[in-house]
C-alpha positions in Angstrom: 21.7 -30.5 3.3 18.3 -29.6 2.2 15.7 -31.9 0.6 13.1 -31.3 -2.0 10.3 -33.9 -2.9 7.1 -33.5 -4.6 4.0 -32.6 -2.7 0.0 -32.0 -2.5 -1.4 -28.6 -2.8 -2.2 -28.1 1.7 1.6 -28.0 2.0 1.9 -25.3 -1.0 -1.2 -23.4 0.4 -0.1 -23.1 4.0 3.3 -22.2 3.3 2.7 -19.7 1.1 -0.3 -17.8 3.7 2.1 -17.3 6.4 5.1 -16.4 4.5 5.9 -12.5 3.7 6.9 -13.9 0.3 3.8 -15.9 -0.1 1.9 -15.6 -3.5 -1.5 -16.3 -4.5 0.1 -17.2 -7.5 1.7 -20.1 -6.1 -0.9 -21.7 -4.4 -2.8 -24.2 -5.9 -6.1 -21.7 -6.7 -3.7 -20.3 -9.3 -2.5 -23.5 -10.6 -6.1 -25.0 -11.0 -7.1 -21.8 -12.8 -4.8 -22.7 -15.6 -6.6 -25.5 -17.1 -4.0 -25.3 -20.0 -1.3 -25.9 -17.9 0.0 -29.0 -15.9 0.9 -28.6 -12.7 3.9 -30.1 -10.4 4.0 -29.0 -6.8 7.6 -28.9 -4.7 8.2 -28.5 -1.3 11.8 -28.0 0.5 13.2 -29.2 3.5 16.2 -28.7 6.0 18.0 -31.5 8.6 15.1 -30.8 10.9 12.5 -31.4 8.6 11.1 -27.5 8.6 9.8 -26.7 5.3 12.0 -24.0 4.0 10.9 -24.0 0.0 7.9 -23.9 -1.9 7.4 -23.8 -5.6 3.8 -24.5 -7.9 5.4 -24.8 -11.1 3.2 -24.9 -14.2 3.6 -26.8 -17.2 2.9 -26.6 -21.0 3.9 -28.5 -23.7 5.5 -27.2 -27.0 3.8 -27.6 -29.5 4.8 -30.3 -32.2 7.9 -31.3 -29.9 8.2 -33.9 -26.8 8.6 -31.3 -24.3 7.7 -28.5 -21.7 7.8 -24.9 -20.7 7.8 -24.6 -17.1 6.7 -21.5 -15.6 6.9 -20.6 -11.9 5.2 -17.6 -11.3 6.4 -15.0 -8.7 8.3 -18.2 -7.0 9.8 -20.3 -6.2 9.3 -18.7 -2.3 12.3 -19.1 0.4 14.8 -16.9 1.7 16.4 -15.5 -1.4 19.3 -14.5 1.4 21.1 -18.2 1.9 22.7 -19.0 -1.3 22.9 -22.7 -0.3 19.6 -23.0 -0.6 19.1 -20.9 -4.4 22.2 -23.4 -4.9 20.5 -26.9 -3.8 17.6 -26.3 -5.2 18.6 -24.9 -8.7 20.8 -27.8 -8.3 17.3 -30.3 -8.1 15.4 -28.1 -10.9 18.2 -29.3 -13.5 17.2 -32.7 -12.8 14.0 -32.8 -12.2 13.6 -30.9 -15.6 15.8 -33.7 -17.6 13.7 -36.4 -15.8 10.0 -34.8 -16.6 11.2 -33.6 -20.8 11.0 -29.6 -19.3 13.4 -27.2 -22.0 13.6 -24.8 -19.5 12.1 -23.3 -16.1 11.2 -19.4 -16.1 10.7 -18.1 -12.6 9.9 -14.4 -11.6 10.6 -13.8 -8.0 8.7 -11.5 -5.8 12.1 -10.0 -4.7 12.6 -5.7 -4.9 15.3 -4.8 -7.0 14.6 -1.1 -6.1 11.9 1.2 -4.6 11.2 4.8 -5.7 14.4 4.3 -7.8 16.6 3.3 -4.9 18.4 0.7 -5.4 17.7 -2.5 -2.8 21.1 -3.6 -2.2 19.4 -7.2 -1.1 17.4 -7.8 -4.7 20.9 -6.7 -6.7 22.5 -9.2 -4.9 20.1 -11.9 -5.6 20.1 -10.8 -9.4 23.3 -11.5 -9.8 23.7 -14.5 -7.8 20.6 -16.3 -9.8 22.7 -15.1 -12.8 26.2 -16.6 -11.4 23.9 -20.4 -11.3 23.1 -20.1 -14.9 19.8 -18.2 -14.9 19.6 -16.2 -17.9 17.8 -13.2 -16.7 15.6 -10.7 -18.9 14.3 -7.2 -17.6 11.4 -4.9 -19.0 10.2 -1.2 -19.0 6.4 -1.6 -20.1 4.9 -5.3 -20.1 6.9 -7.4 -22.1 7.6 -9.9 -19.6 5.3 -12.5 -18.5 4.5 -10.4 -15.0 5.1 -6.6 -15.0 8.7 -5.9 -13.7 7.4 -2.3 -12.1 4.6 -2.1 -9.7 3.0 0.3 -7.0 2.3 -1.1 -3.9 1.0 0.4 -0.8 2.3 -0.6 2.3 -0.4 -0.9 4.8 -0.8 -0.8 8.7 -2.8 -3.4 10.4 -4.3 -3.3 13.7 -7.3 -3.1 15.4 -8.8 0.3 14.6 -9.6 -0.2 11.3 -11.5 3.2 10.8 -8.1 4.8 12.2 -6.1 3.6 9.8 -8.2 4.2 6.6 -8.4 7.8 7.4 -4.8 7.5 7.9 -4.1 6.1 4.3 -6.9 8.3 2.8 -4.8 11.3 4.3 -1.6 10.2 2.6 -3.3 10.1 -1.0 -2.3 13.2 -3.2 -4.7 15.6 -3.0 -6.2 15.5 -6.1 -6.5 11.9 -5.8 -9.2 12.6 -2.9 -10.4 15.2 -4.5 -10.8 12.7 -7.1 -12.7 10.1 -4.7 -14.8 12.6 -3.1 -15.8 13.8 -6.3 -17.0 10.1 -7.0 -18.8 10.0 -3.5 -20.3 13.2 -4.2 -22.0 12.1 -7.8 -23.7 9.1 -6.3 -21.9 6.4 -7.4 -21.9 2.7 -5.3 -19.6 0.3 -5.5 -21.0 -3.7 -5.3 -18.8 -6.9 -4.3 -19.5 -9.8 -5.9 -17.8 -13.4 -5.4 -18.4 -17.3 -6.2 -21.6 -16.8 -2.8 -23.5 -13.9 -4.7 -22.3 -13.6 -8.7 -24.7 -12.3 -10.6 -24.2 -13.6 -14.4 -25.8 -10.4 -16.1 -23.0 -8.2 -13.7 -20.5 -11.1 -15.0 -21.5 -9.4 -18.6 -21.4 -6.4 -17.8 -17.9 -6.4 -16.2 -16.8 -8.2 -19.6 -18.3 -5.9 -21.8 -16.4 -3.2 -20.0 -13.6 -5.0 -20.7 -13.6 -5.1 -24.4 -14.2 -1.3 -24.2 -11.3 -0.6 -22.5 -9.2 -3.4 -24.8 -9.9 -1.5 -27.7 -9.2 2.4 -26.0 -6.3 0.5 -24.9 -4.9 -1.6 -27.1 -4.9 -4.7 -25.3 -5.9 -8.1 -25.6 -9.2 -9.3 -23.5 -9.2 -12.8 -22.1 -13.0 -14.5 -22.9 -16.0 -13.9 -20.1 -15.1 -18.2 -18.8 -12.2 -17.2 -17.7 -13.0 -14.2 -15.1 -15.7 -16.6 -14.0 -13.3 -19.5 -13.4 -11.1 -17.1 -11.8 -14.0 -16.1 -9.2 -14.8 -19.6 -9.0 -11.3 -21.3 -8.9 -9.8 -18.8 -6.8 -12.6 -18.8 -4.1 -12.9 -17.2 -1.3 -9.7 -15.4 -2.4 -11.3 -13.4 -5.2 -13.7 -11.0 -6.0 -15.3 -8.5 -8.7 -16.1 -4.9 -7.5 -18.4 -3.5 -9.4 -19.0 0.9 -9.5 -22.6 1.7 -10.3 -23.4 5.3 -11.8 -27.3 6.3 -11.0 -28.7 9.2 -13.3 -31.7 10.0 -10.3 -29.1 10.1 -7.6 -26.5 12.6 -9.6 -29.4 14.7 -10.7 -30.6 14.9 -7.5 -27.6 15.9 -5.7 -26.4 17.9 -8.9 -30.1 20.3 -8.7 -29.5 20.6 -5.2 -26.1 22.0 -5.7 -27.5 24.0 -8.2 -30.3 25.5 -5.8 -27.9 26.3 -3.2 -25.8 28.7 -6.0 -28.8 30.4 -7.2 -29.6 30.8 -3.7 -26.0 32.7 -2.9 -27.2 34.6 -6.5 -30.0 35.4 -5.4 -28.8 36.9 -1.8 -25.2 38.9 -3.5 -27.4 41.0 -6.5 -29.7 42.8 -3.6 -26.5 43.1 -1.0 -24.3 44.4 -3.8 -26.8 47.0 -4.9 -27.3 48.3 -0.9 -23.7 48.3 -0.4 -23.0 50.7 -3.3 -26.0 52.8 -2.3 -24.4 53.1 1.1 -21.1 54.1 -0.7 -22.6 56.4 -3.3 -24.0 58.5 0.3 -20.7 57.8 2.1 -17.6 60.9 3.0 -15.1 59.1 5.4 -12.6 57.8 3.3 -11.6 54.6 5.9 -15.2 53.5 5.6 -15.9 54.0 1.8 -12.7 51.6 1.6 -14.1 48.8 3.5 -17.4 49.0 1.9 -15.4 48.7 -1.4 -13.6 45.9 0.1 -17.1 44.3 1.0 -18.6 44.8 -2.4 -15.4 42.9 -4.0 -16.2 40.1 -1.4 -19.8 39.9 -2.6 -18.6 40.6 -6.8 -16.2 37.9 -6.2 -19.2 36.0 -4.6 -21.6 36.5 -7.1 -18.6 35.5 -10.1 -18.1 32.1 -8.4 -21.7 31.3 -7.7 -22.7 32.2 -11.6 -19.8 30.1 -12.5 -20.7 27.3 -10.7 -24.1 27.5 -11.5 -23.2 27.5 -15.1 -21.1 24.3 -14.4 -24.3 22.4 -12.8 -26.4 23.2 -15.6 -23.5 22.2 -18.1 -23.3 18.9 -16.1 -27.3 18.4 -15.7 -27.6 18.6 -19.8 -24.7 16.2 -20.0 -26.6 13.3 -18.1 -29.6 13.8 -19.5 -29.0 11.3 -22.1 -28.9 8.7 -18.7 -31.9 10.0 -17.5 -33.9 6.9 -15.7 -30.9 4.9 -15.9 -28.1 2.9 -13.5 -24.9 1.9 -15.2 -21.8 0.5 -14.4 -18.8 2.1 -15.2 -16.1 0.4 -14.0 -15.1 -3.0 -12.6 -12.0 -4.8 -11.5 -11.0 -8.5 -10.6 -9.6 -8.1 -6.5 -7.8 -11.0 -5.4 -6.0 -11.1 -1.6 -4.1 -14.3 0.1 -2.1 -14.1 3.2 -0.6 -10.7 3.9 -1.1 -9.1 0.6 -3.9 -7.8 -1.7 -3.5 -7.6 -5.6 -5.6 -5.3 -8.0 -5.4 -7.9 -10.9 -7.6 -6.4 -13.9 -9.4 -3.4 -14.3 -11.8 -1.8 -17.2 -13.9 1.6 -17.4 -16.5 2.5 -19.8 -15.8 5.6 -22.1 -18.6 7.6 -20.6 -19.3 9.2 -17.6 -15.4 9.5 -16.4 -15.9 12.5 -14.9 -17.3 10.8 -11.8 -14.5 9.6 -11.6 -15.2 5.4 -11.3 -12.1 4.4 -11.1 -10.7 6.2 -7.8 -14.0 5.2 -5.5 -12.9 1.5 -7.1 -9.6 1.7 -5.9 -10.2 3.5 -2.6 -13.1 -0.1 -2.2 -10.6 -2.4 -2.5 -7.7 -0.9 -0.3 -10.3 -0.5 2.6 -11.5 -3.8 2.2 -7.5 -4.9 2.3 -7.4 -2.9 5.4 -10.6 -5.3 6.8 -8.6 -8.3 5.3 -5.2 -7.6 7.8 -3.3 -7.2 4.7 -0.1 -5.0 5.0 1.0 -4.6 1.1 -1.7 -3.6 -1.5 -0.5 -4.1 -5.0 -1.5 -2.0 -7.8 0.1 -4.2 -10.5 1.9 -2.6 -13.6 3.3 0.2 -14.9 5.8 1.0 -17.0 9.1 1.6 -15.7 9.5 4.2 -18.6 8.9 7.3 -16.7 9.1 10.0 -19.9 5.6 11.5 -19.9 5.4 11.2 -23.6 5.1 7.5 -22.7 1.4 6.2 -23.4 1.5 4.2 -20.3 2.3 7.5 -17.9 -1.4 8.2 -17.5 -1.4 4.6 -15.9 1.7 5.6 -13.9 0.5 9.2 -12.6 -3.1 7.3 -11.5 -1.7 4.7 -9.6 1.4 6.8 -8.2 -1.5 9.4 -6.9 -2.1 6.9 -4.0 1.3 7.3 -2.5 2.6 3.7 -2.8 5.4 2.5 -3.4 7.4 2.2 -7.0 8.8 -0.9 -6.9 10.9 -2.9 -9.8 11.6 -6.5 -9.4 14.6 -8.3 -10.3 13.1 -9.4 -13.4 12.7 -12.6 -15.4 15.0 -15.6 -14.6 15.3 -18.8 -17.4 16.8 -21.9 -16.6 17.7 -23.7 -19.6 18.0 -27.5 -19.7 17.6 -27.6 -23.5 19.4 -24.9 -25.4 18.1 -25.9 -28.9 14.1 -25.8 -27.8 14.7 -22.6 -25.6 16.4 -21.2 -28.7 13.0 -21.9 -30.9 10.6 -20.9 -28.1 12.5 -17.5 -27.5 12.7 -17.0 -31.7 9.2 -18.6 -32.5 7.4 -17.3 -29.3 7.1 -13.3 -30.0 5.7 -13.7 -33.6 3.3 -16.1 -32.5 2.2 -14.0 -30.3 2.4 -10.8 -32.4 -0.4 -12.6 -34.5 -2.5 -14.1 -31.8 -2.9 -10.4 -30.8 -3.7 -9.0 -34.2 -6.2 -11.9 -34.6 -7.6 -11.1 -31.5 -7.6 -7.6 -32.3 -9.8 -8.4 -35.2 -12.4 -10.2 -33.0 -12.8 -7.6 -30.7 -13.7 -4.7 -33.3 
């Protein structure tokens, strides 16, 4: 028999550190972060007084009527395995929802219902046991849910050479994705860390401002500047804002070099081409008027590449110039990491400039820093799970699948519904309010 009680936020914390199932979003950073929300923490027990459940479960009241929407995201954590437990416990959510006015309890496990579309026998048979208690359950391709239902994460080794084990993971990225990353090293651009120690409030703009840019390319809805620095703050030490600089003296610098080193190769081919055809023009053995053909393609073909990559450097030094004297940042993301895992929770890129490609030295910061953290899973966050690449959202899929993680698609949404008339209302009402809120917001932003 297992016993569940109402607890203070250590219990939640601890429990959810040294779990494999642990969540940052159900600790009590994530909880005080909502400050829209109440909050109700539960812990579980079994005969021997071992805590075997957790779940931070957030509440908010509907409007105009006397009671809540309870939300527990990516929880409640256990071992989804023993059905007594799931049983026990749904068992004390029914009650403990008629006895606090809750309609109904949505919960969004962090179980794997497949991985690179194989099926996890485990996470179908959780599905359909959560739907034989009375869950009513609700999947999505793209992000209609209230998490995304299809991620990429990157399983991660930890140990002690950490150096090993980057180059390791760096090795396993597609090639053009280090192509990609090198091409960002190569142009000069830094990435900076900032968290609650050493936030710079200009930065804090910045990153916000990026933000908006990349809500209106993309057609989504940007939360206001308070809340990514609540987020930093709330969430601290656990959270952090990587920021990727773009320098026009350091790219011009390296690009002129480049440059040099072309004309250079020019400059040696024109005179060796010219003495190797005078040397042919003069020459009878037939073996030896082959090779020095063969050695004046070698220098043509030379002299071709260098021109055309000269031509490329000049192309890119005129493209620049507009930045000339100037450092901007291009990108930025919001990093958060708590036990074992490492999440990549909101990213933005300026429109300029993305041919240094920003975005992969952003991403390659954070999973080496989750390699210094002792994390094992490093999770990309969504993508669709609508893999036709006349899909808008495939650019995000082919991006994130470039670093060789995982596909993974949860079981999906799970409601538990104490109140059939209010859930009815909330699940009518809900999507048009929200379909207005965004073409309000929408509004704003331009």
């Amino acid at each position: 028999m297992y016993k569940f009680i109402e607890t203070t936020e250590d219990n939640i914390n601890s429990f959810n550190l040294n779990n494999s199932k642990g969540h940052i979003f159900q600790t009590s950073y994530w909880a005080s972060l909502k400050k829209d929300w109440k909050h109700k923490y539960i812990i579980g027990y079994d005969e021997s007084d071992n805590i075997i459940l957790t779940a931070t479960m957030l509440l908010r009241k509907a409007p105009y009527i006397n009671a809540y929407m309870g939300y527990i995201p990516r929880g409640f954590i256990c071992d989804y395995s023993n059905n007594k437990i799931l049983i026990d416990f749904t068992e004390y959510l029914r009650d403990f929802s008629k006895r606090n006015k809750i309609a109904f309890i949505t919960i969004d496990p962090d179980i794997h219902l497949s991985e690179n579309e194989q099926i996890i026998s485990e996470g179908e048979s959780t599905k359909e046991f959560l739907r034989s208690l009375g869950y009513k359950n609700s999947d999505s391709k793209n992000f209609e849910g209230i998490q995304p239902n299809f991620v990429f994460r990157l399983p991660l080794e930890v140990g002690d050479d950490k150096n090993k084990i980057k180059n390791s993971t760096f090795k396993n990225f597609s090639s053009k994705t280090r192509y990609n990353i090198k091409v960002a090293e190569d142009r000069g651009l830094i990435c900076e860390v900032y968290d609650k120690e050493n936030l710079d409030e200009d930065v804090l703009t910045t990153f916000h401002d990026i933000m908006v840019t990349t809500g209106k390319r993309d057609n989504f809805i940007v939360r206001n500047r308070q809340y990514f620095r609540d987020m930093i703050e709330d969430l601290a030490p656990h959270c952090r804002l990587y920021m990727i600089k773009y320098s026009y003296q350091k790219d011009s610098e390296r690009l002129n070099e480049k440059l040099q080193k072309q004309e250079q190769v020019k400059e040696r081919a024109i005179p060796k081409i010219e003495e190797l055809k005078s040397k042919l023009a003069t020459e009878t053995d037939e073996d030896k008027s082959q090779k020095l053909n063969k050695k004046i393609q070698d220098q043509e073909n030379k002299l071709k590449e260098a021109e055309r990559q000269i031509e490329g450097f000049k192309n890119k030094l005129s493209e620049i110039e507009p930045y000339k004297g100037k450092e901007i940042y291009l990108s930025g993301s919001i990093y958060l990491y708590y036990g074992n895992k490492a999440w990549y929770l909101y990213g933005a890129s300026e429109n300029i400039l993305r041919d240094t490609m920003p975005n992969f030295l952003m991403q390659w910061a954070m999973i080496q820093d989750s390699i210094d953290l002792d994390c094992s899973i490093y999770d990309f966050r969504g993508v669709s799970g609508d893999l036709n690449p006349e899909n808008p959202l495939y650019g995000l899929y082919k991006f994130k699948k470039g670093f060789n993680g995982n596909f993974v698609e949860f079981i999906g949404e799970f409601d538990l519904v104490i109140n059939n008339f209010i859930y009815s209302l909330y699940k009518k009402a809900f999507p048009k309010f929200k379909e207005m809120r965004n073409k309000l917001m929408n509004k704003r932003q331009k």
